[in-house]
N, C-alpha and C positions, 0 to 999 in steps of 0.2 A: 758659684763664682762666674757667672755668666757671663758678667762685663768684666774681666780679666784674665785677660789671656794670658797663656801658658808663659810666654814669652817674655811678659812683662811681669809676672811671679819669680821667673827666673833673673829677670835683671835687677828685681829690688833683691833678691834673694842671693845675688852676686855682690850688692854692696855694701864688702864685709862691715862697711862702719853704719848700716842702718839700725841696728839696734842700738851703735853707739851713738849717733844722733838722737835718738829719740829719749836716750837716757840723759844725753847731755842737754836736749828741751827742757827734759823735766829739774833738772837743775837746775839751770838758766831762770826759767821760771818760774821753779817754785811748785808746779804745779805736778798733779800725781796720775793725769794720763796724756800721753803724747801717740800720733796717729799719723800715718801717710797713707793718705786716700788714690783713689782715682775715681775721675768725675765722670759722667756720663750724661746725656742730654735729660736723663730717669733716674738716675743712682748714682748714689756714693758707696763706694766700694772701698773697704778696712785693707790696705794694703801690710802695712807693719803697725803694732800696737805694742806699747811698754805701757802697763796698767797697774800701778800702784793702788788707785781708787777702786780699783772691784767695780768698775763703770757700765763691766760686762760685753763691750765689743770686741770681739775675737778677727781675726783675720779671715778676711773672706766675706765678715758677715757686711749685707747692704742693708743702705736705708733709702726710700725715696727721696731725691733728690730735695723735693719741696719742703721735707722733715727736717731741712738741716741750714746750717745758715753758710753753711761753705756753698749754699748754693747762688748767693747774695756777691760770696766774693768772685764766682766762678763769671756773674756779669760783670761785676764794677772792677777787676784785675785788680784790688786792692786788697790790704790786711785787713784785717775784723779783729780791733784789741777792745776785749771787754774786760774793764779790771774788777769792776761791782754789779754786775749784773742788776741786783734792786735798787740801787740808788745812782743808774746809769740812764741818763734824758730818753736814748733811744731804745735801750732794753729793756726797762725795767717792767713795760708793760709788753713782751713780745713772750711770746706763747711759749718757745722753745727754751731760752732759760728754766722759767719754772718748771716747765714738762718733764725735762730732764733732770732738773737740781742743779745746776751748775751756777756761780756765782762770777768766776773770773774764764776767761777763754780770749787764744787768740790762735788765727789762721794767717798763713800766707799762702800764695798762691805757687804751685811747682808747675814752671810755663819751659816748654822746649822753643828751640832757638827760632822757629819759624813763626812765634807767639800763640801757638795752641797752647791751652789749660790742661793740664795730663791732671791734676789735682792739686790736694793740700798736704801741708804741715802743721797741723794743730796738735793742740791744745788746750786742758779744761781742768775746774777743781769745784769742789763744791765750796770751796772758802775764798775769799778775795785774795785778790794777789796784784803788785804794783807791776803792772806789765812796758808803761811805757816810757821806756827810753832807750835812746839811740844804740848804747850796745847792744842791747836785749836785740832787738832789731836788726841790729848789722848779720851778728851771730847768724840769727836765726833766715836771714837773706840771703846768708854765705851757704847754710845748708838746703837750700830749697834749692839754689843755685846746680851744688851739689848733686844731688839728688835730678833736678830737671835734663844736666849735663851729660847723666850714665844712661837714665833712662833714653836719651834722644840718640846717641849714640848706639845703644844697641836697637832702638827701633829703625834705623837707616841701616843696621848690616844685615838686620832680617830678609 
């Protein structure tokens, strides 16, 4: 866990409702694993995972950054909602869908107050899932919110 330090283990690991978040994603949307990452200019890094789908990523485990599509969002500070992955204009031909299996996915970005990217909030299923509308959205803004909020605060008492 090279790209995660001690202290930012300890603050996702302080906030008693990250597992509740991540179960109330998978809820929210249906889908059966939810992830809070941390980016890195080379890696993505499994901060908390709630794994329904036997998807395989464990906490701690990285992938290269290039691997993954949160890396897409970590430039464009935007979400990534994919609801059909094969029958999606921009995905249906993009190498990490199939690579993986996944059909429905969607990321937000978990941004501290000075607008650095600390990472994501995703989400993924191997079945479609109707991801876009405004609640779903909100929800899921409110937590990344959340999440970006504790983390930045304990990174400034460090």
């Amino acid at each position: 866990m090279k790209n995660l330090t001690a202290e930012e283990r300890a603050a996702i690991a302080e906030i008693e409702v990250t597992s509740n978040i991540l179960r109330l994603t998978t809820r929210l949307t249906r889908m059966r694993f939810a992830a809070i990452s941390k980016m890195t200019d080379t890696h993505w890094v499994a901060c908390a995972v709630h794994d329904e789908l036997q998807f395989g990523v464990n906490v701690g485990d990285e992938l290269l950054i290039e691997a993954t599509l949160c890396n897409q969002l970590r430039l464009a500070r935007k979400p990534i909602v994919i609801e059909h992955a094969s029958l999606d204009p921009v995905f249906s031909e993009h190498p990490l869908p199939k690579h993986h299996g996944f059909e429905s996915y969607i990321s937000l970005p978990i941004v501290f107050a000075d607008g650095t990217v600390f990472g994501t909030l995703c989400a993924l299923d191997t079945l479609p899932r109707k991801l876009e509308n405004p609640e779903t959205m909100e929800l899921l803004s409110i937590f990344t919110r959340l999440i970006g909020t504790t983390l930045d605060l304990q990174r400034k008492t460090v």
